[in-house]
PLY file of the C-alpha trace (Angstrom):
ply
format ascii 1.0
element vertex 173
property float x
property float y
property float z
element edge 172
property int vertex1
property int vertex2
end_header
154.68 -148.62 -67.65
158.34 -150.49 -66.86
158.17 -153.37 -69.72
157.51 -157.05 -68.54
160.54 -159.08 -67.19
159.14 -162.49 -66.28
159.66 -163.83 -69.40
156.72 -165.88 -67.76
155.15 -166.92 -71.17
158.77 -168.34 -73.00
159.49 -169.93 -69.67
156.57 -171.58 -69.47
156.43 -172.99 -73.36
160.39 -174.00 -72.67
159.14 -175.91 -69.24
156.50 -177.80 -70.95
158.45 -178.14 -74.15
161.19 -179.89 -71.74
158.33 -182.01 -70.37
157.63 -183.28 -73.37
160.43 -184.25 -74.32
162.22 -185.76 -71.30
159.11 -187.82 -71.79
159.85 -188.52 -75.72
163.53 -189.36 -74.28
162.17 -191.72 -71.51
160.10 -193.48 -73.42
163.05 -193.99 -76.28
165.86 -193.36 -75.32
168.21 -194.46 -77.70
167.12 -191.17 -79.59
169.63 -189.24 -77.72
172.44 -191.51 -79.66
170.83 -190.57 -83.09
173.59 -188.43 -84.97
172.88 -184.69 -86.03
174.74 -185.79 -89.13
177.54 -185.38 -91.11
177.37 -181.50 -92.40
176.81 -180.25 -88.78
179.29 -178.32 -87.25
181.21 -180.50 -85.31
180.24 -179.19 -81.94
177.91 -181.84 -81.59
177.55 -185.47 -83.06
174.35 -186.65 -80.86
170.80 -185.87 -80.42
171.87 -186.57 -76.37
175.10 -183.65 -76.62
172.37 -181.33 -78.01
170.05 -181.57 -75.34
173.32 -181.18 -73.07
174.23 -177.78 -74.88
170.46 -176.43 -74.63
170.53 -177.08 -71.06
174.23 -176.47 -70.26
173.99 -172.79 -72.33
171.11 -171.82 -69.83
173.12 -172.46 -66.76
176.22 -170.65 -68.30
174.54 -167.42 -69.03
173.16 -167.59 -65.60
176.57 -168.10 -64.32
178.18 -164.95 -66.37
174.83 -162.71 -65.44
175.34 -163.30 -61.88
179.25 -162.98 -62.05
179.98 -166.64 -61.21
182.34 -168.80 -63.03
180.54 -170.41 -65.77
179.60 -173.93 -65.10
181.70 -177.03 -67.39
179.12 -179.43 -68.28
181.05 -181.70 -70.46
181.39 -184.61 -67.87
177.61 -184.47 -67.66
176.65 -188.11 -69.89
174.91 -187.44 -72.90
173.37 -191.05 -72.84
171.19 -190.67 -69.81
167.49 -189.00 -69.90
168.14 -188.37 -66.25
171.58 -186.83 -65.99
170.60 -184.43 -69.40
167.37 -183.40 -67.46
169.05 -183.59 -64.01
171.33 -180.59 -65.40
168.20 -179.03 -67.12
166.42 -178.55 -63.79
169.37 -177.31 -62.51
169.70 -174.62 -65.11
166.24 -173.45 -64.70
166.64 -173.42 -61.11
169.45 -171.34 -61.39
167.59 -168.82 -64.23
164.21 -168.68 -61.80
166.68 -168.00 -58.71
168.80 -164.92 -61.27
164.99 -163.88 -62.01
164.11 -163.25 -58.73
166.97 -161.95 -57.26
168.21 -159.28 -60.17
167.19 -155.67 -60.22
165.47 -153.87 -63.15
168.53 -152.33 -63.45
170.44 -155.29 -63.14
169.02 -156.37 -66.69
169.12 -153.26 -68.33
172.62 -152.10 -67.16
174.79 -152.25 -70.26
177.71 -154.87 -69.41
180.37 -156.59 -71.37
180.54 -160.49 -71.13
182.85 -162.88 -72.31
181.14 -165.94 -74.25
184.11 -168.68 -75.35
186.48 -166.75 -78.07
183.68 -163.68 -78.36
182.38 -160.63 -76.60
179.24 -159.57 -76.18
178.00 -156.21 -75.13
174.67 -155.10 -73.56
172.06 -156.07 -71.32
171.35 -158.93 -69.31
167.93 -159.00 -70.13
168.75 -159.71 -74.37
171.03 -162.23 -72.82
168.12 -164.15 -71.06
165.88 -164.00 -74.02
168.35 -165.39 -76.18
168.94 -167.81 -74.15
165.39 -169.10 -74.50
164.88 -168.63 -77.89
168.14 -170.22 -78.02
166.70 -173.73 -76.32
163.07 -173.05 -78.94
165.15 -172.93 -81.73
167.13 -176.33 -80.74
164.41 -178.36 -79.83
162.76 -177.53 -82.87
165.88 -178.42 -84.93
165.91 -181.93 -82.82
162.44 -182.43 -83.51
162.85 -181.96 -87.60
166.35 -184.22 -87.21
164.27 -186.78 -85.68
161.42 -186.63 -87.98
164.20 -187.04 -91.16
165.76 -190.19 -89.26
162.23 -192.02 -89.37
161.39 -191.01 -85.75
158.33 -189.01 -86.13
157.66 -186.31 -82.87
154.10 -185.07 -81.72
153.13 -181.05 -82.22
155.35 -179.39 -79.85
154.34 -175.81 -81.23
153.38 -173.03 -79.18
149.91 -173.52 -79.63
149.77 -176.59 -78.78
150.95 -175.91 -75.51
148.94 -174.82 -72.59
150.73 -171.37 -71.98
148.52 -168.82 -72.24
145.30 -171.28 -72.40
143.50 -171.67 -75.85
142.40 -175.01 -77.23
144.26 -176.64 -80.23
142.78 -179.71 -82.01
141.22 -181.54 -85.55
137.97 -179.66 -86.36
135.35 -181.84 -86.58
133.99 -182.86 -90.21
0 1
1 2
2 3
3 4
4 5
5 6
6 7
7 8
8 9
9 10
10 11
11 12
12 13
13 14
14 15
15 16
16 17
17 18
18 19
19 20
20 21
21 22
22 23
23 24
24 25
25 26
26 27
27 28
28 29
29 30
30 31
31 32
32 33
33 34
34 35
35 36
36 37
37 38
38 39
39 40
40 41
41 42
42 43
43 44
44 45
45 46
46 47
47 48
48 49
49 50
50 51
51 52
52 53
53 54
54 55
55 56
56 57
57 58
58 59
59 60
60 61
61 62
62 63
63 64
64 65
65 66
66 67
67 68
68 69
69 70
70 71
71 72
72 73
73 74
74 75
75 76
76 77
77 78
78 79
79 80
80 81
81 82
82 83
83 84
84 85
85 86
86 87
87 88
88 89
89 90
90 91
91 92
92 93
93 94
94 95
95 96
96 97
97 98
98 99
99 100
100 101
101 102
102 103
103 104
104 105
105 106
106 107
107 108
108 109
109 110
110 111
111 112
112 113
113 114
114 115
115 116
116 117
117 118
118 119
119 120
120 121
121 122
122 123
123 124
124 125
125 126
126 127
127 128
128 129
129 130
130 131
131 132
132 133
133 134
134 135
135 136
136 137
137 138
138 139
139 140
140 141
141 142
142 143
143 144
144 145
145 146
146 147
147 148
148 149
149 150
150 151
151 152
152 153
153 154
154 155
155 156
156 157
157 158
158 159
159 160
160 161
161 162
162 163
163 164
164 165
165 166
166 167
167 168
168 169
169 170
170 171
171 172
């Protein structure tokens, strides 16, 4: 049996977990100006250039899987809900459209890909589930930055969401 490439169920929790949050954002969004803090690592200083890495990361490695010039998303303002999520839906678009129009052996041939000052080399496929356990793993930093700045976030675990169905709430006493 050829292993599953839809990636269907981490696409789906990153497209509600961006749902949730443009809608966090909208309703506040001076939380994109809060600062990640002073012992980050310098390549970001905002809650807002975060959310413009997670989504500008997705469309890059979309750009070096297809063989396209990668895509500069530094003009794209860090201070506007609609221009972060503006590029988000254009980075999905651009993952769902790679998705559908790669070969099995298009994500399994072993390539070499140049990512800023490093190399990686292997397959596509690692490339695109790194890439959303990439955006997971930032939201959930976000989330815990937010929390620690007085700005507490609703359950945006995995269970929680609707992918895959299941219920989640109190139990009653």
């Amino acid at each position: 049996m050829a292993p599953d490439r839809s990636g269907e169920p981490l696409l789906g929790y990153t497209d509600w977990l961006r749902a949730q949050w443009r809608g966090d954002l909208e309703d506040d969004p001076r939380l994109l100006q809060v600062t990640v803090g002073e012992h980050a690592d310098g390549r970001f200083g905002t809650v807002g250039e975060v959310v413009r890495h997670i989504f500008g990361a997705e469309l890059r490695y979309a750009d070096r899987i297809a063989g396209r010039l990668v895509t500069d998303v530094s003009g794209v303002d860090a201070t506007s809900v609609e221009a972060l999520f503006e590029l988000g839906d254009r980075s999905r678009e651009a993952t769902r459209q790679l998705l559908d129009a790669t070969s099995e052996v298009g994500w399994d041939e072993h390539r070499t890909f140049e990512i800023g000052d490093f190399e990686f080399a292997g397959t596509a496929w690692k490339i695109f589930v790194h890439v959303l356990v990439h955006e997971i793993r930032h939201w959930a930093q976000l989330g815990s930055l937010l929390r620690l700045a007085g700005k507490p976030r609703p359950l945006h675990d995995f269970l929680v969401s609707p992918v895959l169905g299941g219920t989640f709430g109190r139990r009653a006493k």
